[in-house]
Steps between C-alpha positions, in 0.01 A plus 500: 500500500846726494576313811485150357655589169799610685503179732507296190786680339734528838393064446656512179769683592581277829501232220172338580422401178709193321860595388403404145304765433724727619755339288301481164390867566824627574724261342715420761498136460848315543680795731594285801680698806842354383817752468435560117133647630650705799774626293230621265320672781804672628605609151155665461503682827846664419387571171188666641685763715783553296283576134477911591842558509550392129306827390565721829436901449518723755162615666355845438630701850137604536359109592376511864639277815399172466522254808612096435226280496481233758430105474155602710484083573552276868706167466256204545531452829359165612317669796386767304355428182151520580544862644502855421756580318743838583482742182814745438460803277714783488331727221145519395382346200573695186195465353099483616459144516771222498457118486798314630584108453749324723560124470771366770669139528631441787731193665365408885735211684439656808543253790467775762216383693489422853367780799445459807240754729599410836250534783419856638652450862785350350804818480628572113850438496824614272581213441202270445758257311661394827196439687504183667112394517256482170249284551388282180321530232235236609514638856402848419379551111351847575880613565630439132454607178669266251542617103637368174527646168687354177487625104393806282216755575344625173327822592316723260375861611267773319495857573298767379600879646327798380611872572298720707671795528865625372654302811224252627403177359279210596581175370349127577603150435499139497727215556518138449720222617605147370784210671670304226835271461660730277583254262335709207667656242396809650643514821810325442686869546380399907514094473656319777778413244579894385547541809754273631689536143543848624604427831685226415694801308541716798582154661183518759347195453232454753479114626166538595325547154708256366389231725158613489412454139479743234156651342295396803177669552323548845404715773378406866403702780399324829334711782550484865219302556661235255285610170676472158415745199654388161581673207397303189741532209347613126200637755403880450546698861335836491716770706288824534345771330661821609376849495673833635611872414839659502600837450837700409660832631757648319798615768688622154480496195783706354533537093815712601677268705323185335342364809234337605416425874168305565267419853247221435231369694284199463210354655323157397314204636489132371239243441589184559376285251566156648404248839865549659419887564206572740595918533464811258894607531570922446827656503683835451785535262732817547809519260750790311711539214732717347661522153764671372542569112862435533546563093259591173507134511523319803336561877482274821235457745510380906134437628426404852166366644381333847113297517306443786243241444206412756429096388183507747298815409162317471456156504259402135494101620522226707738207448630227669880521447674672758761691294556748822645793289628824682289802479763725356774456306745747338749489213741717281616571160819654361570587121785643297410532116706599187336728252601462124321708286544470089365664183085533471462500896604095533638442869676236608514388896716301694409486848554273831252512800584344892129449618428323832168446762490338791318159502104469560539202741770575757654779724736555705293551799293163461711279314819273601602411176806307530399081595704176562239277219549247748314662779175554304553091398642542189782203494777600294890542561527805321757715629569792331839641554606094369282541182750454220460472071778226576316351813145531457231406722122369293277696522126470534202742497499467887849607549513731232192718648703486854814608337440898465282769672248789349673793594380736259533573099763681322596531125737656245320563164670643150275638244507592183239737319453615154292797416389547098488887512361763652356481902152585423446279224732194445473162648790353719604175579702356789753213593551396823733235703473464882698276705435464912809743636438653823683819648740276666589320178602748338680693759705169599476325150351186695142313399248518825314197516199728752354659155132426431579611112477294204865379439473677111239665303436666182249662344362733217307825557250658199383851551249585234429934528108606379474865431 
């Protein structure tokens, strides 16, 4: 009974039901994602995180450490939104029971898509994109993987954690998936048209969405053995149910010095929930923090943490689609927060996270990634380095999947969180924008078209305490 009830509101959530309720209940009717309505939004964010400092006091010198909170959500990766997702927590709960709500939007034009698994006896080389024989598509369908994926990823999670001891917890929850256009009001902060206003700022237009068509909605995955499973838009796709434990050791926790140093360990497995998973997946999550109360007023966090996730534990069904995932695939999360505490125990946070995993469906060892779309009979005459806003070459679905390769998924995220008062008995609420940067980007200040990410997302985070 619990179980259905919350199926049917992650449905309503996801926007299942018609837009006209939601519009008479809520009385949204007439915002359209035009510049007026994004202004708005903007306005209200900035609002949001500025309103402490109107009334700021200094805090009472006796308030303990606090670490940052963290986003605690995974882009919607195409490939990965029917698995287990990678939970980050840095602190325990501060209460016995806590019920969190995260809804995410989240833009997909990802036309990274085509791998080839050479044959065993054939040796890997280091440069797989100068090899001179690939044999075609037709010839030899068990040798390719092909993949497609174009608009917004609604996803809705629950999670309920209760305390077990002063530093262990066990928590549990469910996740839900939907593939839309993005031509709703509500995610025109990702639409395909926010975003090339805003890189048409930054003057980065990409040629390839343009072409392609804006608000599209699909997803294909085709199989070595030449099998196609298809995303349907508006459709509901279950993700998992995930269970697991983590625990906390203090390293210090200094009133003098106004430190805090954390070690935290998690362990969970995930259920998945849908046909395109046939294995139980478990994983181990290791991170560690540190914050310094810098003034009565203000403190700053760095957290750390590395997963390992086993995507074959134990194998729950058997399907037809050959989705060939690795067994193990690992990932990593960095976070610096800013602390601003006010009057009556109100904290603001502004923090930015790098997180990164490598993909389910490739590695190095296995994989040539790099392919001439002509040698796996895909006629086209795109050449890249030639590709030009002023000299463009049309595009189809074809090309575009041929065009880029799944190398792996990386993502810069910027959050914003709001706590009502005291730790151990206020809500908090969260603001978060994530956009598909990768190590390399931001080290070279170039865009990496090898990034399984969502190209932006954003997303609100609810977390309800219960005494």
């Amino acid at each position: 009974m619990i179980f259905e009830a919350i199926i049917q509101f992650l449905k309503y959530i996801l926007g299942v039901y018609p837009i006209a309720r939601l519009q008479k209940n809520f009385n949204v009717k007439g915002f359209l994602p035009n510049d007026k309505y994004k202004n708005k939004v903007w306005f209200c964010i900035f609002i949001f995180v500025i309103h402490g400092a109107i009334a700021q006091t200094e805090t009472p010198a006796s308030a303990p450490v606090e670490h940052a909170p963290v986003v605690d959500t995974r882009a919607n990766e195409p490939v990965r939104i029917f698995s287990m997702r990678v939970p980050f927590r840095i602190s325990p709960i501060a209460s016995n029971h806590e019920i969190l709500f995260d809804y995410h939007s989240g833009n997909t034009w990802n036309p990274s898509g085509v791998l080839e698994y050479p044959d065993a006896i054939e040796p890997y080389l280091l440069d797989p994109w100068n090899a001179t024989y690939h044999p075609s598509y037709d010839q030899a369908t068990h040798r390719y993987q092909l993949y497609s994926a174009d608009g917004v990823i609604r996803s809705a999670t629950i999670t309920y954690t209760r305390k077990t001891s002063v530093h262990g917890e066990l928590y549990a929850s469910i996740n839900a998936n939907m593939l839309v256009g993005g031509g709703s009001f509500i995610d025109a902060i990702v639409s395909d048209r926010a975003i090339e206003g805003f890189d048409k700022m930054i003057h980065n237009e990409n040629a390839y969405r343009i072409l392609d068509g804006f608000n599209l909605a699909e997803m294909k995955f085709t199989d070595r053995e030449g099998r196609t499973l298809e995303v349907k838009p508006r459709a509901i796709h279950m993700g998992t149910m995930d269970a697991g434990y983590r625990h906390f050791f203090d390293i210090i926790r200094s009133a003098k010095h106004k430190l805090l140093w954390t070690l935290n360990i998690d362990a969970q497995v995930g259920v998945p929930l849908n046909r395109a998973r046939e294995y139980l997946s478990a994983g181990v999550l290791i991170g560690s923090a540190i914050t310094k109360q810098v003034t009565k007023n203000y403190g700053i966090t760095l957290a750390v943490g590395y997963v390992a996730q086993h995507d074959k534990m134990v194998r729950i069904r058997q399907e037809n689609f050959d989705f060939n995932y690795t067994d193990v695939v690992t990932g990593y999360r960095f976070l610096l927060g800013h602390n601003f505490d006010f009057k009556n125990h109100k904290r603001v946070t502004i923090g930015i996270e790098m997180q990164g995993m490598t993909t389910p469906v490739s590695t190095k060892e296995r994989v040539q990634t790099y392919l001439n779309p002509e040698d796996i009979g895909i006629k086209t005459n795109y050449i890249p380095e030639y590709w030009t806003p002023q000299n463009p070459i049309p595009v189809t679905n074809q090309r575009r999947a041929a065009r880029g390769l799944i190398s792996g998924s990386e993502y810069l995220a910027l959050n914003f969180s709001y706590r009502f008062g005291r730790a151990d008995r206020s809500s908090t609420i969260m603001f978060y924008l994530q956009d598909d940067w990768t190590i390399k980007d931001v080290l070279s200040l170039v865009s990496s078209e090898l990034n399984n990410a969502q190209d932006f997302g954003v997303g609100i985070k609810l977390i309800r305490l219960i005494p």
